[in-house]
C-alpha positions in Angstrom: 11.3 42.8 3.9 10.0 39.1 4.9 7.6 38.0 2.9 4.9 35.0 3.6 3.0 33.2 1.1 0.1 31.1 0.8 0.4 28.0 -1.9 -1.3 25.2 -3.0 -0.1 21.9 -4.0 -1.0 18.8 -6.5 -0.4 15.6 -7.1 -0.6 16.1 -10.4 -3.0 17.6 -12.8 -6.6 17.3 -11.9 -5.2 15.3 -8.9 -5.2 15.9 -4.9 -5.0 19.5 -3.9 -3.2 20.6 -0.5 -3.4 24.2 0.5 -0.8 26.1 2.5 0.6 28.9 4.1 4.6 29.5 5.3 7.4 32.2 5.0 9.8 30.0 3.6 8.0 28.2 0.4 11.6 26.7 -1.0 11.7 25.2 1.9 8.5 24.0 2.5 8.0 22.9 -0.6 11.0 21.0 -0.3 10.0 19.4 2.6 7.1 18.4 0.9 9.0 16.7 -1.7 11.8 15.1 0.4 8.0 13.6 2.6 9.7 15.0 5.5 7.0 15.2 7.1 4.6 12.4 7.6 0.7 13.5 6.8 -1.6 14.4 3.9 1.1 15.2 1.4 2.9 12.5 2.0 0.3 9.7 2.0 -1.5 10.7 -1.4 1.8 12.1 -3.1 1.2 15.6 -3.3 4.2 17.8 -4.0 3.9 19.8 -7.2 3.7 23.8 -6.7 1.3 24.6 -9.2 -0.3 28.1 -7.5 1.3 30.2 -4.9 0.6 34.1 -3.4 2.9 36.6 -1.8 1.8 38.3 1.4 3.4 40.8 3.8 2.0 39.1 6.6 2.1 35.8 8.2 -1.7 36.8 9.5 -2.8 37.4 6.0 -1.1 34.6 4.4 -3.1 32.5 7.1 -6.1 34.3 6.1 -6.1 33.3 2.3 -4.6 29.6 3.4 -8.5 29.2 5.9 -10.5 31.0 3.0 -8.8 28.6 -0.1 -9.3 25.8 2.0 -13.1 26.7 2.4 -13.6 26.9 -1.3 -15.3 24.1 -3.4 -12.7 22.2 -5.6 -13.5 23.9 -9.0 -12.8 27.4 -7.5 -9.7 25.8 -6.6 -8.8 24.4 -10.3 -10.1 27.6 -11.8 -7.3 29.8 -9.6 -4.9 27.2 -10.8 -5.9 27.3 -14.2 -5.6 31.0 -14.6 -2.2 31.6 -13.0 -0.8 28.3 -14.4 -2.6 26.3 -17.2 -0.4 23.8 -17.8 0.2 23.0 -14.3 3.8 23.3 -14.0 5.9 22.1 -11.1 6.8 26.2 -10.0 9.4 24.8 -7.9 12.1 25.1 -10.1 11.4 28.7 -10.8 11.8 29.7 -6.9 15.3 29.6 -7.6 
């Protein structure tokens, strides 16, 4: 089964916060890192997994990316806070 997954990024803790959606996070988040892409993450240094969600469907891991994205920024913290206090890079632990 394929799975999709909406995520958000940090620039550190307390920092710039960069919400996403793909069905491939390794890799996106990698591409974050290596600043493949030029854009948001790039330009204020965001590239630390510190939340991310597992969906069955690219539709409804779109769906949480539009409604995260929506939120004000201390919803935001809050969701990181609970799943990850300490803000940990959760890329390593992909693997």
């Amino acid at each position: 089964m394929k799975f999709f997954y909406t995520y958000i990024l940090a620039s550190n803790r307390n920092g710039t916060l960069y919400t996403g959606s793909t069905d491939d996070i390794a890799a996106r988040v990698w591409q974050h890192k290596e600043k493949v892409f030029k854009g948001f993450t790039e330009k204020y240094g965001v590239d630390r997994l510190v939340w991310f969600e597992i969906h069955e469907t690219r539709d409804a891991a779109f769906r949480r990316e539009r409604q995260i994205k929506k939120w004000k920024r201390t919803w935001k913290l809050d969701l990181i806070e609970t799943e990850n206090p300490d803000w940990d890079d959760l890329f390593e632990s992909l693997n």
